[in-house]
N, C-alpha and C positions, 0 to 999 in steps of 0.2 A: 689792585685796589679792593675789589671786590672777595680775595680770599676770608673765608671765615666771617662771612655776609651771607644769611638767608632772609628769603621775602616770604612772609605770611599774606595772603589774602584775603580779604574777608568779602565773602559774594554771598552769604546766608540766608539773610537780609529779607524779608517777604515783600518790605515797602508797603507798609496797611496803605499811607497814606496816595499813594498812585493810584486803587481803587483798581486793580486788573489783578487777573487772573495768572499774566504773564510775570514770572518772576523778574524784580525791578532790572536786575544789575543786564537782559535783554531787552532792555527798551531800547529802540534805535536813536542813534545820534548822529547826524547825515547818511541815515541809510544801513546804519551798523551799529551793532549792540555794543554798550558802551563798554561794557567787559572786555572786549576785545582790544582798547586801546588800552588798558592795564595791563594786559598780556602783553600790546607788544612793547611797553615801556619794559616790561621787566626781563623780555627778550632779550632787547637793546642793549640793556646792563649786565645781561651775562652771569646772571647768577647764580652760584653752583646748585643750588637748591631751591624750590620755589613750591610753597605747600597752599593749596587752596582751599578754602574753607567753603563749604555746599551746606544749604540745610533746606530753605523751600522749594518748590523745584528743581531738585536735584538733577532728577532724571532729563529735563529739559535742555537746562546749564552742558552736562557732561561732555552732549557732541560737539562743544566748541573750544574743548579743552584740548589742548596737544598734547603727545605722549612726551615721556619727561617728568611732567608738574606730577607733584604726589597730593590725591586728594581724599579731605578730612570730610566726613559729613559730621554737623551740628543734630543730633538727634532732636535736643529740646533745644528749643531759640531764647535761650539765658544771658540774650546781649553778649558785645561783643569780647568780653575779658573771658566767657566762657569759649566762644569761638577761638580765640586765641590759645585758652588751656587747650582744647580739639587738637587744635595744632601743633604743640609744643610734645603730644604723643608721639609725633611721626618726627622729633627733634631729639629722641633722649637722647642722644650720644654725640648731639653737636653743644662746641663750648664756644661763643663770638657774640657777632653783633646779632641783632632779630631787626628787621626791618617791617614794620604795618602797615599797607596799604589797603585801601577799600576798590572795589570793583566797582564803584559805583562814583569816583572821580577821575571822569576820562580824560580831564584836560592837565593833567601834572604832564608837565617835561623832562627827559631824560634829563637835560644839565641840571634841571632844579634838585632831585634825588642824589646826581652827583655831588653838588656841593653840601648837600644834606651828612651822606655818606662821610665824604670828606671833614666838613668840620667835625664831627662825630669822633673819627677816629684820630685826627690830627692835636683835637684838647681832651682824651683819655675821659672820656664824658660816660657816665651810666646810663643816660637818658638824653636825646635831643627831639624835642619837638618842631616840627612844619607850623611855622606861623602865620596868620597875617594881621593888618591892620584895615579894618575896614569902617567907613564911615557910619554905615548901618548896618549891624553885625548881628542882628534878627537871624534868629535858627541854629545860631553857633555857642558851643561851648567858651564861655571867655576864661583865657588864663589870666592867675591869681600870681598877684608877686608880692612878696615881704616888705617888709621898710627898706631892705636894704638892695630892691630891685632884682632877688631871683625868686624866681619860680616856685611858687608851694604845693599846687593847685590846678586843677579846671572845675568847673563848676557846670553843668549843663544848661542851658536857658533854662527850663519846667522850672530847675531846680533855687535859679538864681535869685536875688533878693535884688532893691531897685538900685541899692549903689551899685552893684557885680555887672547891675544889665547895661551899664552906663561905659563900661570897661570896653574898648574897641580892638585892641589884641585878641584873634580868636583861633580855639584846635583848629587846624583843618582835617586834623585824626591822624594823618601821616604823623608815624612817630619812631627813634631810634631806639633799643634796649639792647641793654647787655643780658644777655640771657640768662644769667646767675643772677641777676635780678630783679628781672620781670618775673621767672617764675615765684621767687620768694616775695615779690610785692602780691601776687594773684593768693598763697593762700590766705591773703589777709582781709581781702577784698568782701564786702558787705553787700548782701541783697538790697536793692533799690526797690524798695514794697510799690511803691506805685505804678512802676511797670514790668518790675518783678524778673527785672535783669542785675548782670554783674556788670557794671561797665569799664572798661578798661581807662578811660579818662583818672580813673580813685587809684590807679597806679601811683601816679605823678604824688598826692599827697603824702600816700604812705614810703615814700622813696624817701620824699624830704624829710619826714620824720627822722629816715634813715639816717641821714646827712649824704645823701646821695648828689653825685656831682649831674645837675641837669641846667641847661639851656636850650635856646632855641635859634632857628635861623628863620626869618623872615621874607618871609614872599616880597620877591618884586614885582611881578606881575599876580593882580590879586584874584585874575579871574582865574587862574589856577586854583582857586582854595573851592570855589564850585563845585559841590555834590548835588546828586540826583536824590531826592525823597517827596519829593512831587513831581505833577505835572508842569508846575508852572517852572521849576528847576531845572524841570528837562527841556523847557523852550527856551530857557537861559542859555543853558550848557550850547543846546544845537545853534544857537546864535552864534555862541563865540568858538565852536568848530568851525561853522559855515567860513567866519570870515577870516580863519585861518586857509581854509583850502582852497577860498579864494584869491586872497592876499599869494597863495604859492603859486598856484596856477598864472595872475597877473605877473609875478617876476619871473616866468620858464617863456614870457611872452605871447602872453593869450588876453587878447582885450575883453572886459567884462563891462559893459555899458553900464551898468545899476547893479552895483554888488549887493543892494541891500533887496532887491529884487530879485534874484538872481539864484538856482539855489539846484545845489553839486555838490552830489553824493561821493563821500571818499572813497576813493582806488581812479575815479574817473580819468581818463589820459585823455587831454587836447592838444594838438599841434601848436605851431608857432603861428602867430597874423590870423585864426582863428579870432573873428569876437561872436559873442553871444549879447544877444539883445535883453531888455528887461522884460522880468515876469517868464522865465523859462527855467521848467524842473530837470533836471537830467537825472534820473535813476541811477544805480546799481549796474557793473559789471557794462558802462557805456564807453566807447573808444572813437572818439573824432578826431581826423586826421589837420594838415597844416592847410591855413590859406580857408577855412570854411566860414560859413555866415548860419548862426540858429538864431531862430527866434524871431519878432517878440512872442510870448503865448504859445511857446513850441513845448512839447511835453517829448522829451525822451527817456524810453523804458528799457528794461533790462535784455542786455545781448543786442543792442544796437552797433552795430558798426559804418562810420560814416567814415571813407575814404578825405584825398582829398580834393579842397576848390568845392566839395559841396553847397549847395546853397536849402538850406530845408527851414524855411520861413515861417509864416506865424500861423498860429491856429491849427497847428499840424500834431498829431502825438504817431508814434513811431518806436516798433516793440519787436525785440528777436527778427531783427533785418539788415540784410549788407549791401550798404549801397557804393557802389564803385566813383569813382572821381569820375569831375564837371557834369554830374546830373545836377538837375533843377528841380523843386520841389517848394515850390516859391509861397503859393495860398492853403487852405485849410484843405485838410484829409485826414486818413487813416492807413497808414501800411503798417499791417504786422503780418510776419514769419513772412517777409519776401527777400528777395535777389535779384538785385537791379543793375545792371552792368553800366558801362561807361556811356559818359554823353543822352544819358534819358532825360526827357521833358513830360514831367509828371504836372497834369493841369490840375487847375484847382478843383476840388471837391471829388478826389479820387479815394476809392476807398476798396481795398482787398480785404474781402470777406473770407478771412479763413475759419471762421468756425463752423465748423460743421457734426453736432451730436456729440460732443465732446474730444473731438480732434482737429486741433491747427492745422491745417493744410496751410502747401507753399504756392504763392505766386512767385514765376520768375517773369521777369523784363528783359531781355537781351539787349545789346549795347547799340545804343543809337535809335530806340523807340520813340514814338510821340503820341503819348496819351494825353486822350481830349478831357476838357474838363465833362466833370459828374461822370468820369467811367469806373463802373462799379467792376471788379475780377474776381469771380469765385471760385476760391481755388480750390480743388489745384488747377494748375491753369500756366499758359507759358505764351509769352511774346516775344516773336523774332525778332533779330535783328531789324532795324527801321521800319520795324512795322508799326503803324497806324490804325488810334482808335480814333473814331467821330466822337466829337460830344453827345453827353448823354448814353453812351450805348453801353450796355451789361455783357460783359462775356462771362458765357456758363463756363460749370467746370470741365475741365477735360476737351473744352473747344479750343485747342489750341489756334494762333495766330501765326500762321508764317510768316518768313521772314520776308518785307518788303512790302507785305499784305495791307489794305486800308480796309477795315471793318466797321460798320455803323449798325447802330436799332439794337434793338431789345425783341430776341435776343441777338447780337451783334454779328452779321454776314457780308461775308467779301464783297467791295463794289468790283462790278464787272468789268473790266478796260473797253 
């Protein structure tokens, strides 16, 4: 399907209106820059060729690029029909479809491109556009149709007059060409003085002119048509990620008590009969096994590994640490960079102090420990097997606790038998 199909990218893009420093198309979207699920949409489709277009942070963008993509930098940011000509450089001697996506629409779906594709080449079409219909279509380009119901046209909101803005058909930018004809629509294409771009939307009219065969296919699901150009777009977008990766997560069999509370970074793995509680963040690169209980108010941070039957309850956060099956970790604390082995009882308000002058030290727990509540471990630091802290007591670094041992005070010392 995809023979003689290439995907351009467009990630150039500064995003005035984000107001950062970070170039837009890496702002995160549960935890992951949104570029990245553009990638792996076009991954997924297998496309022989896949050219990406760089222009403000370049140098930032690059490391998240796989080997393969051929990539264009944008020298001057002349909108996106000059990004496009960028592109069509590193295309002279392909003859097919051109496929446009933006780097900064993370939520398109492989089947949607599919039948995009598809209709495309199946009605011998010059041009198809990614549609939608939306009831409030603020910020979008609305297409222009003839009397006779096709396609003349986009028009971009700035640009638009008050009947146009009334038009609820809008770009989503996703667009098909035939490459014999988008380049011959590009040298026609006219400087937009007020922001002092080419934009590729002025394609579509000068096509028609052509009597060029164009249509469009229509979003069914319209939160796909969602681009990032603000802040307040990217808390939209991370919305309707969030409750996708929820929504997967709940059918693989993991209970989520308050999905709208609830909030899980993509790649995260949870076992089966796992539930999490509301109001708990789970970061980046976190792995909880089957049968566990998080939350409510639990914060887990990146390089967590939870076994399983854990129980790590509320008010707790938890960072770069492997805790083994049927420990308990029930009331509020702090463990980071530890190793905690099977069957530990971690009391409430325990907290492993690993920093030290700019290095994480490790506390280990060995398997079958009973830590008192408010024991504080400065690591590095190691507790036997069933051994035993009192409440309240501090173990220094490097005092180790053998195994079987009951330790109390500050600083914490063997009771005598």
């Amino acid at each position: 399907m995809h023979k003689n199909i290439v995907c351009i990218i467009l990630a150039a893009g500064k995003g005035e209106r984000m107001k950062s420093h970070l170039p837009k198309v890496l702002h995160p979207v549960c935890g992951r820059p949104m570029l990245l699920y553009v990638l792996d949409l076009v991954e997924a489709l297998k496309f022989p060729c896949v050219v990406v277009v760089l222009g403000y942070g370049h140098q930032k963008i690059r490391p998240y690029l796989k080997k393969g993509l051929k990539i264009v930098i944008q020298r001057r940011l002349l909108g996106t029909a000059d990004a496009v000509k960028s592109a069509l450089g590193a295309l002279k001697n392909f003859k097919g479809t051109v496929l446009v996506l933006y780097a900064d629409n993370p939520l398109l779906k492989k089947e949607t491109i599919k039948k995009l594709l598809l209709y495309h080449r199946q009605n011998n079409l010059d041009v198809t556009l990614l549609t939608a219909m939306l009831e409030k279509p603020t910020g979008y380009g609305r297409v222009l149709r003839d009397k006779y119901a096709n396609i003349c046209g986009i028009v971009e909101e700035n640009e638009a007059n008050d009947y146009e803005k009334q038009i609820k058909e809008v770009n989503t930018g996703v667009i098909c060409f035939e490459k014999d004809k988008l380049v011959k629509a590009i040298k026609h294409l006219r400087l937009h003085r007020g922001k002092k771009e080419y934009y590729l939307t002025d394609c579509i009219s000068v096509l028609y002119k052509e009597e060029a065969l164009i249509d469009a296919v229509r979003l069914s699901d319209k939160e796909e048509a969602l681009g990032v150009n603000s802040r307040q777009d990217l808390s939209l977008v991370n919305r309707v990620m969030q409750e996708r990766i929820n929504q997967k997560l709940m059918q693989e069999g993991v209970t989520i008590i308050d999905p709208k509370t609830t909030f899980i970074a993509y790649g995260t793995e949870i076992g089966k009969d796992t539930v999490i509680y509301p109001f708990t963040v789970i970061e980046n690169d976190v792995k909880i096994g089957k049968n566990c209980s998080i939350g409510p108010f639990a914060h887990l941070r990146e390089g967590t590994r939870l076994k399983d039957d854990v129980i790590a309850g509320n008010f707790l956060e938890i960072v770069r640490s492997k805790i083994s099956s049927q420990t308990l970790i029930k009331h509020f604390g702090y463990l980071g960079d530890s190793r905690i082995g099977r069957g530990v009882n971690i009391g409430a308000g325990t907290v492993t102090a690993n920093f030290d002058k700019g290095k994480k030290n490790v506390t280990t727990i060995k398997d079958g420990a009973f830590i008192g509540c408010d024991t504080v471990l400065v690591a590095p630091v190691k507790i036997g097997k069933t051994a035993v802290t009192g409440a309240g007591s501090v173990i220094p670094k490097n005092k180790d606790v053998a195994a079987g041992q009951v330790v109390v005070g500050i600083p914490a010392r063997p009771i005598k038998n």
